[in-house]
N, C-alpha and C positions, 0 to 999 in steps of 0.2 A: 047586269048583276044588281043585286038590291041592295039599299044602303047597308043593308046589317050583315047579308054576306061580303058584303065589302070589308065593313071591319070586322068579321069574323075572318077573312081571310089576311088583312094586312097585321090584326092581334099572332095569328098561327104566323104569318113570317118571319116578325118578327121574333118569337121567340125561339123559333129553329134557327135565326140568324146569331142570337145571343147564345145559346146553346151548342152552336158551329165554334165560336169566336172562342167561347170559355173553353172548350175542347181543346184549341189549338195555342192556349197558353202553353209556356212551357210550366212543369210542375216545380215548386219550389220546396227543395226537403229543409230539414234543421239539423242535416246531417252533414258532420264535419268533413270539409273538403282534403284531402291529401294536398301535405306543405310543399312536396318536393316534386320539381318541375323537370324533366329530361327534355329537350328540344333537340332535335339532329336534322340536320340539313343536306340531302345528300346532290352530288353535282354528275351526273351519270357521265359515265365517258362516250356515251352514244345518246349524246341528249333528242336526238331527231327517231330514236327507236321505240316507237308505243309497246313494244314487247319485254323490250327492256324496263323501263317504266314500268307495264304490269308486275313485271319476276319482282321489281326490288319492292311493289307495293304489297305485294301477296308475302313476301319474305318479312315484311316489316309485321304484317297482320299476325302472323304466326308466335310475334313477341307477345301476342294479348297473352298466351297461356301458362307463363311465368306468375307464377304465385305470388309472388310481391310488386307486382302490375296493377294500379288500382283501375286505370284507365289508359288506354288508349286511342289517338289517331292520327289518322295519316291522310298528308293529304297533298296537291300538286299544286303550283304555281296559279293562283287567280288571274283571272281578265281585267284585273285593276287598274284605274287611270296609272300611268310611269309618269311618276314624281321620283324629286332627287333624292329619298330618302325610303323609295320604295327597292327592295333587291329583285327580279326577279330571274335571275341568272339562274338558282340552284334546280333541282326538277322533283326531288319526291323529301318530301320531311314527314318524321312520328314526334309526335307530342304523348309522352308518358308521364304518369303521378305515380308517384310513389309515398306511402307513408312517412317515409322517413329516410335517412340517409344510409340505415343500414338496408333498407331493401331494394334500393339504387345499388348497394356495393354488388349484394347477393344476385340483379339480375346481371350486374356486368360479367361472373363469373357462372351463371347457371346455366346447363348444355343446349338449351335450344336457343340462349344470345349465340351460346360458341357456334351452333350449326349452323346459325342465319350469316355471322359471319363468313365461315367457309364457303357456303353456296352462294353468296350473295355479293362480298366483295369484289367480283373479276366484272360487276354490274357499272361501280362507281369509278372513281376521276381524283374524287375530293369530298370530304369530311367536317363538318364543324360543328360540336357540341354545345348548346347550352345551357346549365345546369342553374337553375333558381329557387330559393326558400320564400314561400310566404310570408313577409311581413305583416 
């Protein structure tokens, strides 16, 4: 290879590398984030059940489409080093934002929380909510 396609090709790689990388930032809006934090932690009664585990994560998915849901996820116990201040006992959590405290109220009464409850309760064990305001 000749010196100059050398740097014609180390100039091209690098800029498809830089152009990779910029790609894979995350993008940063200036748009306001929702204050109110919903956290629930769920403890399956058949925690060694992957079917079980999918029902209650596919049940929890189904909260995205409540109208005062800004965000939703859900997600399962990581592979993290077990330190003493790490939980890993419970098996599926949803993390929700809500505008405000009024559209927290309005998802705990609207029909598709009431239906996930029904279909989805006889999944869990144990329950722990926790509810936080942006500071």
């Amino acid at each position: 290879m000749t010196k100059s396609n050398r740097r014609k090709f180390l100039g091209t790689a690098a800029a498809l590398c830089a152009g990779t990388a910029a790609a894979a930032m995350p993008v940063t809006s200036s748009a306001k984030k929702p204050p109110m934090a919903h956290h629930v932690f769920f403890w399956l009664k058949n925690p060694g059940s992957k079917e079980d585990r999918d029902a209650l994560v596919a049940g929890v998915k189904s909260l995205s489409k409540i109208p005062t849901v800004r965000d939703l996820r859900v997600g399962i116990v990581a592979g993290t080093e077990q330190r003493g201040v790490v939980d890993g006992s419970w098996g599926v959590s949803e993390l929700i934002f809500f505008d405000d405290l009024a559209g927290e109220a309005a998802y705990q009464v609207h029909p598709i929380h009431q239906e996930f409850i029904k279909k989805c309760s006889h999944l869990w064990d144990k329950v722990i909510v926790y509810d936080a305001m942006e500071v």
